[in-house]
PLY file of the C-alpha trace (Angstrom):
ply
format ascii 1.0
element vertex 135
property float x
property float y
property float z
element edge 134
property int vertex1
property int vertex2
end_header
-55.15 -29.63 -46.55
-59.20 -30.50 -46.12
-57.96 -33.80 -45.03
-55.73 -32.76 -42.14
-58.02 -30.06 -41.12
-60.91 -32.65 -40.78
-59.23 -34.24 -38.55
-58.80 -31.44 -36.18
-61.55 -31.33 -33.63
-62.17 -27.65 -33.66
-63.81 -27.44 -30.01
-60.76 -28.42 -28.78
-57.84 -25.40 -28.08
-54.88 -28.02 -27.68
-55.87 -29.50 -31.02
-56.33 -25.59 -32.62
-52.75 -24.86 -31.21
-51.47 -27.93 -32.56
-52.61 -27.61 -36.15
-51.24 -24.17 -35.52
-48.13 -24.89 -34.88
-47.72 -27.92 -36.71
-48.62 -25.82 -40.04
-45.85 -26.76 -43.00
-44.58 -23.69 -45.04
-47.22 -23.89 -47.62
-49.81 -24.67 -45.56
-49.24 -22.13 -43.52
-49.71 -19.69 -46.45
-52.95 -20.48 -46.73
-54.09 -18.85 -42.81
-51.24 -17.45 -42.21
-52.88 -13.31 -41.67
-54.16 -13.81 -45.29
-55.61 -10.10 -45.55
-52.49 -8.46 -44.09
-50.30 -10.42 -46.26
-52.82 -9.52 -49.21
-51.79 -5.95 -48.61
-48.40 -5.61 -47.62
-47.28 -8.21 -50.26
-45.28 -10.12 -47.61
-44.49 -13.53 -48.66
-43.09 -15.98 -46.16
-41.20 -13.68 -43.77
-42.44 -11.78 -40.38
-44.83 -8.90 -40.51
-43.52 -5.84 -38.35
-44.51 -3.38 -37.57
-43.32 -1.28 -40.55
-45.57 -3.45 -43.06
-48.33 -1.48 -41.61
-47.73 1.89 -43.50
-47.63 -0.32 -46.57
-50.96 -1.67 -45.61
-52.18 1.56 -44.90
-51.32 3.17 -48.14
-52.80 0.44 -50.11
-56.45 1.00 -48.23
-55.93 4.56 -48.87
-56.39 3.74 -52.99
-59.96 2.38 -52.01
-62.35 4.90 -52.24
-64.56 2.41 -49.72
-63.78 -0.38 -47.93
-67.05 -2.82 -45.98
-66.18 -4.49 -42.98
-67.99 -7.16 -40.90
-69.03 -4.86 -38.56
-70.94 -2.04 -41.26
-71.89 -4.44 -43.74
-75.33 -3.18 -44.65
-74.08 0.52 -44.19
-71.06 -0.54 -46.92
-73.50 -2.55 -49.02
-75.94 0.77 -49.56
-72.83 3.26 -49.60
-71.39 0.63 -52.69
-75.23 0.79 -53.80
-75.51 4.38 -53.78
-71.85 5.41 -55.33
-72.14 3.06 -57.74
-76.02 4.18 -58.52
-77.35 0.78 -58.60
-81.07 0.40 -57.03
-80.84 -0.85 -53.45
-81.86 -4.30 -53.23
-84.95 -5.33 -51.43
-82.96 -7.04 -48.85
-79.46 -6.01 -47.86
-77.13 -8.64 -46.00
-76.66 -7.55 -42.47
-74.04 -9.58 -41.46
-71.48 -11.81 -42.89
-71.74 -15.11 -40.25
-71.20 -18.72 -40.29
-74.56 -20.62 -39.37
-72.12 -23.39 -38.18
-68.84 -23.62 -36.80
-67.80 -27.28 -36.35
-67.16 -26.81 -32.35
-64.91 -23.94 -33.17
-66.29 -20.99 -30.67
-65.42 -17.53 -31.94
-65.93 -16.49 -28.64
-63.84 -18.77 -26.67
-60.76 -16.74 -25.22
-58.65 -20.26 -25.36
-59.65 -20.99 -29.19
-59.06 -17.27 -30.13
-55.27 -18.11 -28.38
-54.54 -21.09 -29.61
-55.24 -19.36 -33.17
-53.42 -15.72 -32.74
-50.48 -16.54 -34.56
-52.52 -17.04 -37.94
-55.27 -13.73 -36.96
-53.17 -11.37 -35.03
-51.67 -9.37 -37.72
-54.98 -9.26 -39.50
-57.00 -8.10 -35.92
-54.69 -5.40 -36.13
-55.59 -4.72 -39.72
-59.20 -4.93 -38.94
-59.10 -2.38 -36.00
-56.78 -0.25 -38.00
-59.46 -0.30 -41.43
-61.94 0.29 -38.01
-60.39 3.67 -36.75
-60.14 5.09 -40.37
-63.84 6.08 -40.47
-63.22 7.97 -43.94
-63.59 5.21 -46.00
-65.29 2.60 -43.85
-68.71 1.18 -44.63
0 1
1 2
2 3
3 4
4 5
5 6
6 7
7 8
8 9
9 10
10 11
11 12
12 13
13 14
14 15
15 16
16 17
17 18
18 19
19 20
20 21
21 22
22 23
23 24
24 25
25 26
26 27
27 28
28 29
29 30
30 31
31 32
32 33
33 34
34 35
35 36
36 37
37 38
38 39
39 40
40 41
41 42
42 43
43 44
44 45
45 46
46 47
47 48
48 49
49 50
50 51
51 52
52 53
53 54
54 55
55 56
56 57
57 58
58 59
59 60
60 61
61 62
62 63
63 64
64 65
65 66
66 67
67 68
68 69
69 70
70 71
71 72
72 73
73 74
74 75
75 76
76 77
77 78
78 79
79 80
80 81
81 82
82 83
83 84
84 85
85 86
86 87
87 88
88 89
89 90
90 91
91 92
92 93
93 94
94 95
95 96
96 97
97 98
98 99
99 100
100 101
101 102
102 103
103 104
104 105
105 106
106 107
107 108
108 109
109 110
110 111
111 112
112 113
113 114
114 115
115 116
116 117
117 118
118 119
119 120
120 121
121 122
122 123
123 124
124 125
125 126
126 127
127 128
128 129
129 130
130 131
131 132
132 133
133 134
């Protein structure tokens, strides 16, 4: 798989689509909305939208959940409720220094990748809106 993914020139959006599309069945398990398939248990098949009370439920057994977005509040809430001393310095943000040519914030890169992020976007905004739990 490192092979035929260094081959891909990640600044390009017809080669992102490509590899994409082009993805084998168990290659495709690998990116395939990893985090929503982590917690709705859904092997192979389509996520509907259904799977999404099962992921819910399964975030409701965390007592806190970090994010991207609140990682230094989750890191001192995790600090605190596990009564650990704070560190000196607490990561403020979980970010690649490189990227290869992929742009995050490219609207045809984030396209050409949708079918392997959208279900877990959706997961993300929904862990987003649930503010009980969220650090």
């Amino acid at each position: 798989m490192a092979i035929k993914l260094k081959k891909v020139d990640l600044s390009s959006a017809r080669e992102l689509k490509n590899f994409t599309n082009n993805l084998s069945q168990s290659e495709r398990w690998m990116f395939d909305n990893f985090q929503a398939r982590y917690l709705c248990a859904k092997s192979p098949g389509n996520i509907v939208d259904s799977d999404y009370n099962d992921m819910q439920s399964v975030l409701n057994e965390f007592d806190l959940i970090g994010t991207t977005d609140y990682l230094d509040v989750f890191f001192k809430q995790l600090f605190t409720e596990m009564e650990w001393s704070l560190p000196v310095t607490i990561v403020t943000e979980n970010a690649a220094k490189k990227y290869y040519g992929l742009d995050p914030k490219n609207p045809a890169h984030i396209e050409a990748l949708m079918p392997l992020i959208e279900h877990d976007l959706r997961l993300y905004d929904m862990v987003l809106n649930d503010k009980e739990n969220i650090g």
